[in-house]
C-alpha positions as CSV (number, residue, x, y, z in Angstrom):
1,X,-101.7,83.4,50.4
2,X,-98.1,83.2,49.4
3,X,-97.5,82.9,45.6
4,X,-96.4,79.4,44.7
5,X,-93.7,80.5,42.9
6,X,-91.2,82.7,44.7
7,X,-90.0,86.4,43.3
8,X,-86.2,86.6,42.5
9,X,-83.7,88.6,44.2
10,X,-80.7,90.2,43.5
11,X,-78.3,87.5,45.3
12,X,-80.8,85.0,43.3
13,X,-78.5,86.1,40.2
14,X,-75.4,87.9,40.8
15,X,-73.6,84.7,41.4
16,X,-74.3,83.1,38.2
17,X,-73.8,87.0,36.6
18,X,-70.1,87.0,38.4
19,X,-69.5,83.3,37.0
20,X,-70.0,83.7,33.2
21,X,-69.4,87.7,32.5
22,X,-66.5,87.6,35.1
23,X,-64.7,84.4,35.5
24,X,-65.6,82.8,32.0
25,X,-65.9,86.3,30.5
26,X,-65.8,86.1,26.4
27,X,-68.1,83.3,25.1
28,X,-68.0,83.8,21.4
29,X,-69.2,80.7,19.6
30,X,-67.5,77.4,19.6
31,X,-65.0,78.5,22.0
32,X,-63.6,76.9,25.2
33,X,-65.4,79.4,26.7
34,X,-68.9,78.8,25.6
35,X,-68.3,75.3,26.3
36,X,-67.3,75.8,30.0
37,X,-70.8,78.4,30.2
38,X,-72.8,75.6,29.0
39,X,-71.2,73.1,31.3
40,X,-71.8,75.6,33.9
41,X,-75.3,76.2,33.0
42,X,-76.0,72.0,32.6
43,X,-75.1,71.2,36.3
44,X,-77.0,74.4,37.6
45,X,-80.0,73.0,36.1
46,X,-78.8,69.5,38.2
47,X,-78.2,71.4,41.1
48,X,-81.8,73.3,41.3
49,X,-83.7,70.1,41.2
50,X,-84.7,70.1,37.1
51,X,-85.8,66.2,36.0
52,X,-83.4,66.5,33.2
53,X,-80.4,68.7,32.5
54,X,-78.5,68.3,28.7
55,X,-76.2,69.4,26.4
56,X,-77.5,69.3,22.8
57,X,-75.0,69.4,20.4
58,X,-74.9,71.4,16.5
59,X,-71.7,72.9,14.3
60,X,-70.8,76.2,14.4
61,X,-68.8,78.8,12.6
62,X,-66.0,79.7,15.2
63,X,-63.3,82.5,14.8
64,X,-60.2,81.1,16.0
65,X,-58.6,84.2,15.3
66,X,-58.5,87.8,13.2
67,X,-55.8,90.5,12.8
68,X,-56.8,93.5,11.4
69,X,-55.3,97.1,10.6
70,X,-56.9,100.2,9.4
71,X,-55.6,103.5,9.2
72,X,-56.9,106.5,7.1
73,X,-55.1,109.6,5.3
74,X,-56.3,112.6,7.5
75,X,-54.9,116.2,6.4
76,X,-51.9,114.5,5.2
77,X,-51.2,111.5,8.0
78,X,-52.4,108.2,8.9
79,X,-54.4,107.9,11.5
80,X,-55.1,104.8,13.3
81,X,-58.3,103.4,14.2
82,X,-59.4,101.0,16.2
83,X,-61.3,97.9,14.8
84,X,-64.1,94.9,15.5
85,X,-63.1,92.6,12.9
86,X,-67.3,91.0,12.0
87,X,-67.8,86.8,13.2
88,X,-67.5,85.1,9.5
89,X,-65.5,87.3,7.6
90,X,-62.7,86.3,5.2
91,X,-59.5,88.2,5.3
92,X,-57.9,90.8,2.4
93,X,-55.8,89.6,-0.2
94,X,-52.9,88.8,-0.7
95,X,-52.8,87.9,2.9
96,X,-50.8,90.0,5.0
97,X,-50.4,92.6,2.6
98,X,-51.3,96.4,3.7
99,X,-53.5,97.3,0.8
100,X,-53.8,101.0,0.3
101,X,-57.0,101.8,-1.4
102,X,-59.9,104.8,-2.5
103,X,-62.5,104.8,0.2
104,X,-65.8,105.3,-1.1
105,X,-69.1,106.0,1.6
106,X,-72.2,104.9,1.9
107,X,-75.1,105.7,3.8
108,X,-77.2,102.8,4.1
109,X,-79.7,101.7,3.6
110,X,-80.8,104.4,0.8
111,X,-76.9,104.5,-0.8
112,X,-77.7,101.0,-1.9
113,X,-78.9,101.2,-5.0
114,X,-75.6,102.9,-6.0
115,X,-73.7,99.9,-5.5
116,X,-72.9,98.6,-9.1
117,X,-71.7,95.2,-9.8
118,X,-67.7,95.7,-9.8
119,X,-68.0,99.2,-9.6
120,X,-65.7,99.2,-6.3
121,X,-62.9,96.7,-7.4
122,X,-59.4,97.7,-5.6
123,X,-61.5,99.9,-3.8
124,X,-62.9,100.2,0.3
125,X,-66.1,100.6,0.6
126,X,-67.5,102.3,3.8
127,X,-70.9,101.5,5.5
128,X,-73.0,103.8,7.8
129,X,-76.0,103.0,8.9
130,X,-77.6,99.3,9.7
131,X,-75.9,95.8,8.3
132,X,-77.3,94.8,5.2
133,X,-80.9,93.5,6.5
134,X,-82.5,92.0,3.2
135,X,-80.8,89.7,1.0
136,X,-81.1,92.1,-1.9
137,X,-78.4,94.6,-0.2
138,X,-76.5,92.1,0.9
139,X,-76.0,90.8,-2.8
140,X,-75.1,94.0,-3.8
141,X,-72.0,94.8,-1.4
142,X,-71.1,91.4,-2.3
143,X,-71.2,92.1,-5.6
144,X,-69.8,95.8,-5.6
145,X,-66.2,93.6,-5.5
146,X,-65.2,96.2,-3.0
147,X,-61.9,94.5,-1.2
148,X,-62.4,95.6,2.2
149,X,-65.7,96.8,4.0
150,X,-65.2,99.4,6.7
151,X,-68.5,99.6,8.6
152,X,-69.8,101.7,11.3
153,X,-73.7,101.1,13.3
154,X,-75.5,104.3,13.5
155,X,-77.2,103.6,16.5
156,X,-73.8,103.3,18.8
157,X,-72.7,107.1,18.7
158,X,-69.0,106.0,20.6
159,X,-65.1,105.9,20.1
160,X,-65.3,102.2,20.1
161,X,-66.2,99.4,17.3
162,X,-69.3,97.5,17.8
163,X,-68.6,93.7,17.4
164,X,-70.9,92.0,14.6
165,X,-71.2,88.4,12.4
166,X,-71.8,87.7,8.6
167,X,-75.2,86.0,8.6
168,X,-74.0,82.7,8.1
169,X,-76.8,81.5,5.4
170,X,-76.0,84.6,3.6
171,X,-72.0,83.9,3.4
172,X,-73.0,80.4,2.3
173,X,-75.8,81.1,-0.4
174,X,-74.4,84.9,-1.7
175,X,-70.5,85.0,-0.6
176,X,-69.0,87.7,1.7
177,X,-66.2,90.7,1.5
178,X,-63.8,91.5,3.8
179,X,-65.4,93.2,6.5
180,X,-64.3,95.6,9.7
181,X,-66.1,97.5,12.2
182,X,-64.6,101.1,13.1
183,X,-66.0,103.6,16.1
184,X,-68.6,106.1,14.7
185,X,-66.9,109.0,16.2
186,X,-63.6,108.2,14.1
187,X,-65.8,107.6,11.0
188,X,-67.5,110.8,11.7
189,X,-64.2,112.6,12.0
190,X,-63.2,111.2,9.1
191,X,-66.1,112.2,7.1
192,X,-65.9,115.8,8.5
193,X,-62.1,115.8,7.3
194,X,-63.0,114.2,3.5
195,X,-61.5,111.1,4.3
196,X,-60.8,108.9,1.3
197,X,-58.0,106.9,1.5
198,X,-57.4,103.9,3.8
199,X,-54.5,101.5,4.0
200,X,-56.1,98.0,5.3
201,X,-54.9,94.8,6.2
202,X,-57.5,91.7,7.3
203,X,-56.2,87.9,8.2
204,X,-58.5,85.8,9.9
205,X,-59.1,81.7,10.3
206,X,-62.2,80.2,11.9
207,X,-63.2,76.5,11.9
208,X,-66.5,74.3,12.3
209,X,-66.8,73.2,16.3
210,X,-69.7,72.5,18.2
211,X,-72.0,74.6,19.7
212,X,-74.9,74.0,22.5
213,X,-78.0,74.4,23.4
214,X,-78.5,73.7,26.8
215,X,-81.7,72.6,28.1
216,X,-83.4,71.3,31.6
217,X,-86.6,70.4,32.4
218,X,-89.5,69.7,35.1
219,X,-92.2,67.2,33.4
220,X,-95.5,68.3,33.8
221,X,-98.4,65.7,35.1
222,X,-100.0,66.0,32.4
223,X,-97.8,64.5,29.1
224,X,-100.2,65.5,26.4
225,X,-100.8,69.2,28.0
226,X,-97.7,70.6,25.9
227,X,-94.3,72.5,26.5
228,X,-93.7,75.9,27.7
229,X,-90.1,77.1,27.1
230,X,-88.1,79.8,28.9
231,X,-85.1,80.4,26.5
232,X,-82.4,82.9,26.6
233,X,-78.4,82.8,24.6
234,X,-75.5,82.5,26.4
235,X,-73.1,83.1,24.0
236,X,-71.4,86.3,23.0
237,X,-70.3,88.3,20.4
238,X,-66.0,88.6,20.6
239,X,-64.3,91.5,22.7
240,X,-66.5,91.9,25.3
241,X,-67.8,89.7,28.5
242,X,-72.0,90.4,27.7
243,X,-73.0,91.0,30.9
244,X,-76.5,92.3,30.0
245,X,-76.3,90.7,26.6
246,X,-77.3,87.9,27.3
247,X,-75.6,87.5,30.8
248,X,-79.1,88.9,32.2
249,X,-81.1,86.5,30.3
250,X,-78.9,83.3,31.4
251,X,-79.0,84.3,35.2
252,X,-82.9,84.6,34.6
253,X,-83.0,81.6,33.5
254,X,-81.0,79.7,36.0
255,X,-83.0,81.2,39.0
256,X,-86.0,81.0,37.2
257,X,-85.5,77.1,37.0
258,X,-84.6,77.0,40.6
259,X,-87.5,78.7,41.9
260,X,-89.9,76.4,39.6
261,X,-88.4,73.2,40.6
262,X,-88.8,74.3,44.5
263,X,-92.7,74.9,43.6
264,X,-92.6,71.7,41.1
265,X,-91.6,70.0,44.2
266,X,-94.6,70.6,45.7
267,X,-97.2,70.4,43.3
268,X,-96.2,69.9,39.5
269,X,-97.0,71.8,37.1
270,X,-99.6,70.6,34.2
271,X,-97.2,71.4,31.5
272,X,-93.5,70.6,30.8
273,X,-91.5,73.4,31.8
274,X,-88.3,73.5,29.8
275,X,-85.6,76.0,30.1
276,X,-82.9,76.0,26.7
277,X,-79.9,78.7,27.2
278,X,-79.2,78.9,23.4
279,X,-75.3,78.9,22.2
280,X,-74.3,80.9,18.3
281,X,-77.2,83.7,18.6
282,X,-75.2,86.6,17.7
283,X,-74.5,84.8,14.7
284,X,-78.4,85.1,14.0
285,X,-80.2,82.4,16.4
286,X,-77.9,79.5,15.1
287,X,-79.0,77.9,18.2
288,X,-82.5,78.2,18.3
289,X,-82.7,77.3,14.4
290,X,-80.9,74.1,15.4
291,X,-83.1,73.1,18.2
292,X,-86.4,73.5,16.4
293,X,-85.2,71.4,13.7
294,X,-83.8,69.0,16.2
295,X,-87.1,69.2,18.0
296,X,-89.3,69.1,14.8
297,X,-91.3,66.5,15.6
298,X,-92.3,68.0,19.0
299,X,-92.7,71.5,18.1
300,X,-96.8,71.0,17.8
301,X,-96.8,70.3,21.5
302,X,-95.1,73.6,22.3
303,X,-97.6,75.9,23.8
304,X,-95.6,79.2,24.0
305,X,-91.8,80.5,24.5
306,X,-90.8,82.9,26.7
307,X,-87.8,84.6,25.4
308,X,-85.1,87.1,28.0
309,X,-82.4,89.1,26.2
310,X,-80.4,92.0,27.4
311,X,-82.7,93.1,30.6
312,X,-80.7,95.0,32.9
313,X,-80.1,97.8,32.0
314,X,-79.9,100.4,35.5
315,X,-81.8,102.6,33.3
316,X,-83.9,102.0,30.3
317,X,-87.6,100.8,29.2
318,X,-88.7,97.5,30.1
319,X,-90.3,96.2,26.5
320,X,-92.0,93.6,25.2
321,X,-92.2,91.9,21.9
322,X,-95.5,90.0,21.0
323,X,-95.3,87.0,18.4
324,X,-98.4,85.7,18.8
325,X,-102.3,86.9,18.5
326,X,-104.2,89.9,20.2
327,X,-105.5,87.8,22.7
328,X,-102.1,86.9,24.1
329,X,-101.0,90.4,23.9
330,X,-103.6,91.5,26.4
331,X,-103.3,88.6,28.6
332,X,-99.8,89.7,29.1
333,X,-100.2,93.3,29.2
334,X,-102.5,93.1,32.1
335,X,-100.1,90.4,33.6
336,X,-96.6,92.7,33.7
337,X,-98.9,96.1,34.8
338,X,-100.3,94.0,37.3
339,X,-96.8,92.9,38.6
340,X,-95.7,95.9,38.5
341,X,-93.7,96.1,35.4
342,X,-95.5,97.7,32.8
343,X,-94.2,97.2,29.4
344,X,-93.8,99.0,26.1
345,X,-95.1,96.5,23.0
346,X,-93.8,95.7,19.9
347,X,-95.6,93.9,17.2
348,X,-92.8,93.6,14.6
349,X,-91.6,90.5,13.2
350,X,-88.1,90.1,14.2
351,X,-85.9,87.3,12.9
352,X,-83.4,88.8,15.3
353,X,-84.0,87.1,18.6
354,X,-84.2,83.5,19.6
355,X,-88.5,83.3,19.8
356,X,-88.1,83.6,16.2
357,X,-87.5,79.5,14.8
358,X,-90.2,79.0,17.0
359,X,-92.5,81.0,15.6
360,X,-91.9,80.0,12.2
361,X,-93.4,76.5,13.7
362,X,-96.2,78.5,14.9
363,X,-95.4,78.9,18.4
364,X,-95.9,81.9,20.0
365,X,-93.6,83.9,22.2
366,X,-93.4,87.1,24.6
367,X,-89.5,88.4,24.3
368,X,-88.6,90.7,27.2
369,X,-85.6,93.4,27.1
370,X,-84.4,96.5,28.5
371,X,-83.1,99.3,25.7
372,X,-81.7,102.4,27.1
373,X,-81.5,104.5,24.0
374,X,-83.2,104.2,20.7
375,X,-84.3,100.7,20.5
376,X,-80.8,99.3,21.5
377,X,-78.2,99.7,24.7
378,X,-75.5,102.0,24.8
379,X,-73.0,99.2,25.4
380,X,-74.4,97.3,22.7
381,X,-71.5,94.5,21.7
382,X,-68.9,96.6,23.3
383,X,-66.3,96.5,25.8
384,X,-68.5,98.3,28.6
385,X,-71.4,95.3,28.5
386,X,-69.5,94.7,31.7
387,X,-71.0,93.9,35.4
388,X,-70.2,97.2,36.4
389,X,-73.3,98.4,33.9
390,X,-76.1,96.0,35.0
391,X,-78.6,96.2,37.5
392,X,-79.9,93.1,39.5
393,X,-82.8,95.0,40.9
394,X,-84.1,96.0,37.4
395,X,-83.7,92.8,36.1
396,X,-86.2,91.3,39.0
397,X,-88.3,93.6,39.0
398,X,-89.0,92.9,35.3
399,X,-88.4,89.1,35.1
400,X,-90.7,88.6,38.9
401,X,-93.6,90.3,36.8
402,X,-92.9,87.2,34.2
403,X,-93.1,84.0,36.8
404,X,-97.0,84.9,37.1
405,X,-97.6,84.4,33.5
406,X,-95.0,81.7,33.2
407,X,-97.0,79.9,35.9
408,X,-100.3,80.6,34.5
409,X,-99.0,79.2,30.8
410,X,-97.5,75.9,32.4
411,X,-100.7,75.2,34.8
412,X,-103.8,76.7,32.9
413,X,-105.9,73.3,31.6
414,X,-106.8,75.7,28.6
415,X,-104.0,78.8,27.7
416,X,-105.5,81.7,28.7
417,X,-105.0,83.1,25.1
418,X,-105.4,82.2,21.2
419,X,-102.7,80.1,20.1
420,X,-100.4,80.4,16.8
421,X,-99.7,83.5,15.1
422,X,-101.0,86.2,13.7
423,X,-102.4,85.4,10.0
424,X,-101.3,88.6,8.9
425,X,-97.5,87.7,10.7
426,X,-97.5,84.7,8.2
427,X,-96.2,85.9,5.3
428,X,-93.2,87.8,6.7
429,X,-92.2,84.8,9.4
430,X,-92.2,82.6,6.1
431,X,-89.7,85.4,3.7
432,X,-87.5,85.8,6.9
433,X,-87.6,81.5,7.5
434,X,-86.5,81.1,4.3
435,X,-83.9,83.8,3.3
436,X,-82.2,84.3,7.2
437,X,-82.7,80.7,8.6
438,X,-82.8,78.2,5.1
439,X,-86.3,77.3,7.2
């Protein structure tokens, strides 16, 4: 008996994958460009048979533009570097100037505690290790007065700078420093040679513009059964097309909606199926926080989210984070062996993916990804997250082990698993609402 959903195929996606990562290319948020994506994504939705296909509206923090210059003093001669200037930050003062100025390093995040409130004035401080990720260190680097932030992610080992944003509740409730991404093999080089001197220049201008979440829908036959939402982002970070992240998870979702609506035709299903390509996640979910407020009132009818980011990597792990109970973790388990994608789990709660707003409302997710090194991709928010690295047959091979528990969630007369979240999840899902999301 033929499933009633049908499997994806490479030439399922690779249209919509040559669309936004090679004609639209860069979709940082609030740009022309994400706008044209989401216009794209709208009448793809029209065109695959959804009931409904919108553009929802919310304000963004867009970078118009940024300008930056970094060079450090190595045995006697400035050297160059390459930069990433991070979504959000403010530019060195006076503008224009080149400042030259001590560099003092930190390894975060252990070196924090070190960082003294205006201990670094008409200094550079330099980062290595993870952005600030509690609101404590953040403080602190504001507070350090440090003019300029160099910063380098330990986790991308390359020449190049990896692109970043300012959490934007953070810059609004603690303030923000100058801050610029630099390759870790330069920084490394630089720490090797006793690097600490830097000349640094930083203008930049962004500007409130609207952002969208885009979202189609097949009604289910029964209205009070619920919601189940397939989401991914479209959006990018700057300087780089995002193929995998998150072109994979918007071609998912675009053939994903497709192949529903074909079966929906038929026979639909008992819940709404709705599909939301987020815009302004790699400023921290900006989307998804806006649509679960916008949505408040429904979000109690929202049985699960299904969440695709970054899943096609050529080679890598197919994982799978849980935010939900024990009962939904084996349900799915059994579900991807059985379609033969097994699946690493995860259990942490993550405020860095788009499931996350909808779990502080209690609604549990599955979010499915791809890393090919150490929790993270190789061409993480750089120039190479190109189509030239992605993989349309690993991408099916993980999503087509999905559509069976997708169906299952949107048809089951009881979900085939406890709802809500973990009460020992609670506590964390409620620090991160607050202090990441003003939830």
């Amino acid at each position: 008996m033929p499933a009633r959903v049908a499997p994806l195929v490479p030439e399922d996606v690779w249209p919509h994958w040559e669309m936004l990562a090679g004609t639209i290319g860069e979709r940082r948020a609030g740009s022309e460009a994400e706008h044209r994506a989401a216009a794209y994504i709208r009448d793809e939705y029209r065109k695959a048979g959804c009931d409904d296909a919108r553009m929802e509206a919310f304000p963004c923090n867009s970078r118009v533009k940024a300008d930056a210059h970094v060079e450090a003093l190595v045995d006697g001669t400035w050297e160059k570097a390459a930069t990433e200037v991070l979504v959000g930050s403010p530019g060195t003062k006076p503008d224009g100037k080149l400042l030259d100025l001590e560099l003092v390093w930190h390894e975060m995040p252990q070196d924090a505690v070190y960082l003294k409130p205006n201990a670094l004035k008409g200094k550079a401080l330099f980062l290595f290790g993870p952005l600030a990720t509690d609101t404590k260190n953040h403080k602190r680097i504001v507070q350090s007065g440090a003019e300029v932030v160099l910063w380098v992610d330990d986790r991308v080992a390359f020449d190049w700078p990896k692109s970043d944003a300012i959490l934007p509740v953070w810059a609004k409730r603690h303030g923000k420093r100058p801050t610029i991404a630099v390759g870790y093999q330069p920084a490394y080089r630089w720490r090797v040679k006793g690097v600490n001197r830097v000349r640094v220049r930083l203008s930049t201008e962004h500007a409130e513009k609207d952002s969208y979440n885009v979202v189609g829908e097949l009604l289910g036959s029964d209205p009070k059964a619920g919601i189940v939402t397939l989401g991914c982002h479209y959006d990018t970070q700057c300087g780089n097309p995002g193929a995998d992240d998150n072109g994979s998870g918007t071609v998912t979702l675009l053939a994903l909606a497709k192949k529903f609506a074909a079966a929906a035709k038929a026979k639909p299903f008992r819940r709404t199926l709705r599909f939301v390509a987020f815009g302004t996640e790699e400023q921290l979910s900006v989307g998804a926080r806006a649509y679960v407020l916008q949505h408040k009132a429904e979000m109690k009818h929202h049985a699960m989210m299904f969440n695709y980011d970054s899943c096609s990597s050529a080679l890598g792990h197919n994982e799978m984070l849980v935010a939900g109970s024990a009962q939904l973790e084996a349900w799915a388990v059994k579900g991807m062996a059985k379609g033969g994608a097994p699946v690493r789990v995860s259990h942490l709660v993550t405020p860095f993916a788009d499931h996350f707003p909808f779990n502080v409302f209690g609604v549990p997710a599955l979010w499915f990804y791809r890393p090919n090194t150490n929790g993270i991709r190789w061409q993480h928010h750089g120039p190479h997250d190109t189509l030239e690295t992605v993989c349309p047959r690993a991408l099916c091979r993980l999503v087509n082990a999905t559509i069976p528990l997708v169906a299952a969630a949107a048809d089951a007369r009881a979900l085939p698993f406890k709802p809500g979240m973990k009460a020992e999840d609670k506590p964390a899902i409620k620090r991160f609402a607050k202090e990441l999301f003003d939830i």
